[in-house]
Structure formats: structure tokens, C-alpha cells
C-alpha positions in Angstrom: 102.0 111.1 94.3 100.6 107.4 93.9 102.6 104.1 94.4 101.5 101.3 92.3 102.0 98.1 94.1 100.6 94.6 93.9 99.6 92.5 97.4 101.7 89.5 98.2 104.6 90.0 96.2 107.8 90.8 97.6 109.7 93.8 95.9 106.0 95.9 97.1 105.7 94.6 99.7 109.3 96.3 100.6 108.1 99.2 99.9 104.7 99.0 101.9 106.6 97.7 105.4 109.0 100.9 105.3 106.3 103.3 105.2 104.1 101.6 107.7 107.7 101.6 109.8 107.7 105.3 109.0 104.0 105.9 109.3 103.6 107.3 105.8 100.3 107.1 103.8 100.6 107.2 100.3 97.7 106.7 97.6 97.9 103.6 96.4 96.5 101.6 93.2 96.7 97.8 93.2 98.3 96.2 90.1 97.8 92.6 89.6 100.7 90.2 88.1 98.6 86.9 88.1 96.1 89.2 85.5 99.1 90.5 83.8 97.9 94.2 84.2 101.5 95.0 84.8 102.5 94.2 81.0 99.1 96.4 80.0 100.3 99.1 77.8 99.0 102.5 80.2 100.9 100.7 83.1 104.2 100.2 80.7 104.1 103.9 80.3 104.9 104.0 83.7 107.3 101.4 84.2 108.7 99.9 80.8 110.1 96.9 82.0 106.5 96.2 83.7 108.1 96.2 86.9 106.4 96.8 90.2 106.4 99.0 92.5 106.6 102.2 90.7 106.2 105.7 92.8 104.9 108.4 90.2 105.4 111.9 92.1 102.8 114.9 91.4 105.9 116.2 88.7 105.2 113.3 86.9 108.8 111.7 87.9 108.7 108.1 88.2 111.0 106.3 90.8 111.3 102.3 89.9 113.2 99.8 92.4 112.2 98.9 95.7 115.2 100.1 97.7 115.3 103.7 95.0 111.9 104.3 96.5 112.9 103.3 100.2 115.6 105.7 100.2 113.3 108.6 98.4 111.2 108.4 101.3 114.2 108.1 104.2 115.4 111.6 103.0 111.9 112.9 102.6 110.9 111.6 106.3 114.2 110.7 107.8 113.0 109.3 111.5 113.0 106.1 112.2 116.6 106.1 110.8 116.0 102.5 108.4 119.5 103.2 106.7 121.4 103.9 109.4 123.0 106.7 111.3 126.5 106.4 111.2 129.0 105.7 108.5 129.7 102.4 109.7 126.1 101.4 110.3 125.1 102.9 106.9 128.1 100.5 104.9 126.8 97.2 107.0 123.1 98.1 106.7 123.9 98.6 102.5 126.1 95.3 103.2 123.1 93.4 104.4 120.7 94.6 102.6 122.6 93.3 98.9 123.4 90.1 100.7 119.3 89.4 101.8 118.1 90.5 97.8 120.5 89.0 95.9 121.7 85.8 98.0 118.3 84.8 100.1 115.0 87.1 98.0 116.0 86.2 94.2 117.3 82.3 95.0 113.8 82.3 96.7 111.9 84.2 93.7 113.7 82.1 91.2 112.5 78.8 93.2 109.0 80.0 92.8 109.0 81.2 89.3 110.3 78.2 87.8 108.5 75.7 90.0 105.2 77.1 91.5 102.6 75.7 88.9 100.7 79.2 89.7 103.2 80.9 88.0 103.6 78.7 84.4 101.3 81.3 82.5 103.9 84.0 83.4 107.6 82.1 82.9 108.9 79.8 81.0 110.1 77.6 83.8 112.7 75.2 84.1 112.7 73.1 87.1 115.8 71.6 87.0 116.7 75.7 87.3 114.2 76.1 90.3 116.2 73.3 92.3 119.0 74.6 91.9 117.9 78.4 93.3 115.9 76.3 96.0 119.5 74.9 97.2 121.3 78.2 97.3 118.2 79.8 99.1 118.5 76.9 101.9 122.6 77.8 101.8 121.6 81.4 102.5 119.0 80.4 105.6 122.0 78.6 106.8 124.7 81.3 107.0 122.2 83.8 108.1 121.1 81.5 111.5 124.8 82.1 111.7 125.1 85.6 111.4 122.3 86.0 114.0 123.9 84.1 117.0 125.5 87.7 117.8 123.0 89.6 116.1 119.9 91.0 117.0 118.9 92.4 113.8 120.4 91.2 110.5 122.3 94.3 110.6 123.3 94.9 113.5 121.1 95.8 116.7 118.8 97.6 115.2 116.1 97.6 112.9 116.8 98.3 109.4 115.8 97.8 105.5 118.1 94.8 106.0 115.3 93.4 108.0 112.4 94.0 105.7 114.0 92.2 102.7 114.8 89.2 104.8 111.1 89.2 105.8 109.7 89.3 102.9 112.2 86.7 101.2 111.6 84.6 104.1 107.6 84.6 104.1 108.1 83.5 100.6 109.7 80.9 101.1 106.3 79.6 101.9 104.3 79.6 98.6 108.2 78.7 97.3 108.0 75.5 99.4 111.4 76.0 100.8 111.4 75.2 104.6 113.4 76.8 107.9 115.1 73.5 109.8 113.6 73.6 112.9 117.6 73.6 114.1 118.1 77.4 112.7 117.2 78.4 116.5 118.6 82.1 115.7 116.8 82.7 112.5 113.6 81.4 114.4 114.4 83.5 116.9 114.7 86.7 114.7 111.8 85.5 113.0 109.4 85.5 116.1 110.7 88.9 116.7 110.0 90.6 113.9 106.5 89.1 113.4 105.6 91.3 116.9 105.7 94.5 114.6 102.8 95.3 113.4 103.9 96.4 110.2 105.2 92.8 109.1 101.2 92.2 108.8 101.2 93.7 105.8 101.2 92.2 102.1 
């Protein structure tokens, strides 16, 4: 089994937080976007779209998608529970989860693809389209300080893959240049909380 992955970028760094959570080692090899090894033809083998992360098991079987390998491993090594126990907490965890990638991690990706000057070599950016993702990721941080006056978790209280998306969109939002109002006292909060786990140390 090896997990190809690439430091500081979200979608591994999904990956990598859930099996610290679960304290699972995995051999791993580094792939690097900025050098474009990801669109190198022995790594398309692998993953045709040049996607990353890609888990290749000893079979040969490769599992693409963040979240597709998340779950691999919850069945595989199912405590900590990061999908949740019950029905209900299963459907709001799956809720949250679609809400923090598609609503708050791709409006913050799509900021910093099409405006980060790091990233020119790799996209064919259009700014006016970066503002526009940079506005709907600042709607997002909004409704989520919301969500979190009753909430300990983004999910619920407790802990869950929910989480470790919204982390990792969130630390983004650094490089992205998109920053949390200092009057989003929940999601600061949550924030300060989650940064006490030692696994949110890793990128």
C-alpha cells in the first residue's frame, strides 16, 4: 500500500489529518504540483486526471478522492468513529462535510488558483473569476460563525471529517488572502479548538 500526497495542499492534506486522528501509518511518496510531477506520465498511470492523493493498495487497486480514501480507511480501522455512529449523525456529518468542500474549500481553491501569482504557470487565471470565489468563500465563513453558536463541532458535538475539511479550507484561506473578521467569535472559537489537536499540525 503507498499514498501519494503532496505537503500543503488541501485535498492530501485531508487525507493525512484522518490517519493521524486514527493513528495510521501508511508509506508515503511526496508528489510535487508546483514541479508538475503530478502531470508526469508514470504518476498519470496512477491517477489520469493527475489528481492527488491517490492510495494504490498492494492489489494494485487505486482509490482517488479524498473523502473515497477517508472512508476506505474508516471501515478498515473503524475507531475513532470520523463518520459517525448513528443514522442521524452519519446524514449531518455527510451534510457538512459537502457543505465545507463544495461551499467554503473550492470558493477558497478557486480564489487561489486564479489569483495567487504562484500558481500562473499551472492555470489559466482569471481574476475577475477569483473575486468572485473570494466573495462566496467570505459568504460561507459567515454562515458557518452561525452554525457554530450552538455547535461545538461543525457537525455536531463531535469530531468529524466535517472538521478536517473546514480546517484545511480555512488554513488556506491564508496563502488565498481571504481573511476571518475578527467579529466571527464562534468560528474563532472553533478554530482555537481544533488547532489544540495535534494532528492539525500536519501539512
Amino acid at each position: 500500500m503507498k499514498l501519494y500526497s503532496t505537503t500543503g495542499a488541501p485535498n492530501p492534506r485531508r487525507v493525512k489529518i484522518f490517519l493521524a486522528e486514527k493513528e495510521i501509518e501508511v508509506p508515503t511518496q511526496e508528489i510535487s504540483i508546483m514541479e508538475q510531477e503530478h502531470k508526469e506520465e508514470n504518476y498519470k498511470k496512477i491517477s489520469p486526471s493527475s489528481r492527488v492523493p491517490a492510495l494504490v493498495l498492494e492489489d494494485g487497486t487505486v482509490i482517488l478522492e479524498s473523502m473515497a480514501i477517508c472512508r476506505y480507511f474508516e471501515l478498515l480501522n473503524p475507531e475513532p468513529v470520523l463518520f459517525g455512529n448513528t443514522e442521524l449523525e452519519q446524514a449531518l456529518i455527510e451534510m457538512q462535510s459537502r457543505r465545507m468542500e463544495m461551499e467554503l474549500m473550492m470558493s477558497v481553491a478557486g480564489t487561489f488558483r486564479h489569483t495567487h501569482p504562484a500558481f500562473a504557470k499551472l492555470e489559466n487565471q482569471i481574476p475577475e473569476y477569483g473575486k468572485i470565489m473570494k466573495k462566496a468563500a467570505e459568504k460561507r465563513l459567515f454562515l458557518l460563525n452561525k452554525e457554530l453558536e450552538n455547535n461545538q463541532f461543525i457537525a455536531g458535538p463531535k469530531y468529524s471529517v466535517a472538521d478536517i475539511t473546514a480546517l484545511c479550507a480555512i488554513d488556506f484561506c491564508v496563502p488565498a488572502k481571504i481573511e476571518i473578521p475578527e467579529n466571527h467569535k464562534n468560528l474563532h472559537r472553533w478554530i482555537e479548538e481544533i488547532k489544540q489537536r495535534p494532528s492539525s499540525k500536519i501539512m
